[in-house]
N, C-alpha and C positions, 0 to 999 in steps of 0.2 A: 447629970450625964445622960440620964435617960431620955432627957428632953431633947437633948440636943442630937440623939441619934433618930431620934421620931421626926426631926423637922427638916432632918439630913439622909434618911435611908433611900432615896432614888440615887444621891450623890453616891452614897456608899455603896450600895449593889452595886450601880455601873462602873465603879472605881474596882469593886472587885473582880467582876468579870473579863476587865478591859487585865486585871492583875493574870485572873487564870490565863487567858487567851497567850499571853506573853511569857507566862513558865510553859506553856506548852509548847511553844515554838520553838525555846529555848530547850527544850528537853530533847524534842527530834531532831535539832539541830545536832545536839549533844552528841543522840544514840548515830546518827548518820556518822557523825565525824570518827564514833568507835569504831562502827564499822565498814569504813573506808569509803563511806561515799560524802562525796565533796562538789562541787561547781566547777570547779579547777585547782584541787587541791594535790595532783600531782598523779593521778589514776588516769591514766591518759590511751587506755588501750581502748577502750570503745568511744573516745571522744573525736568527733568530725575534722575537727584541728589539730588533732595530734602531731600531725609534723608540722603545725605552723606557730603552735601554739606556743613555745618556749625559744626565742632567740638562741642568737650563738653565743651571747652573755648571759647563757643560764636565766634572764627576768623573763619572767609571765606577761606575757601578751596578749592574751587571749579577751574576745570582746567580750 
């Protein structure tokens, strides 16, 4: 087992790091969405399209 991670550890670190990099995204993706900020998640007071952004059939349009 030990050999096999000595012949493998550049695989491994980069495999880990590409792992951090992706819970961290996922983490401020998370904390944004608690706290209310979103891309167009429905927070439409300070967005440029606010009155273009949402049809008369309530669906998201927004580009």
């Amino acid at each position: 087992m030990l050999e096999y991670i000595l012949n493998n550890i550049g695989t491994i670190s980069v495999a880990l790091i590409v792992a951090l990099i992706v819970g961290a995204v996922i983490a401020v993706m998370i904390r944004d969405r608690k706290s209310g900020k979103s891309s167009c998640g429905g927070g439409c007071s300070g967005c440029p399209y606010s009155g273009k952004c949402h049809g008369e059939d309530g669906q998201n349009t927004c580009p």
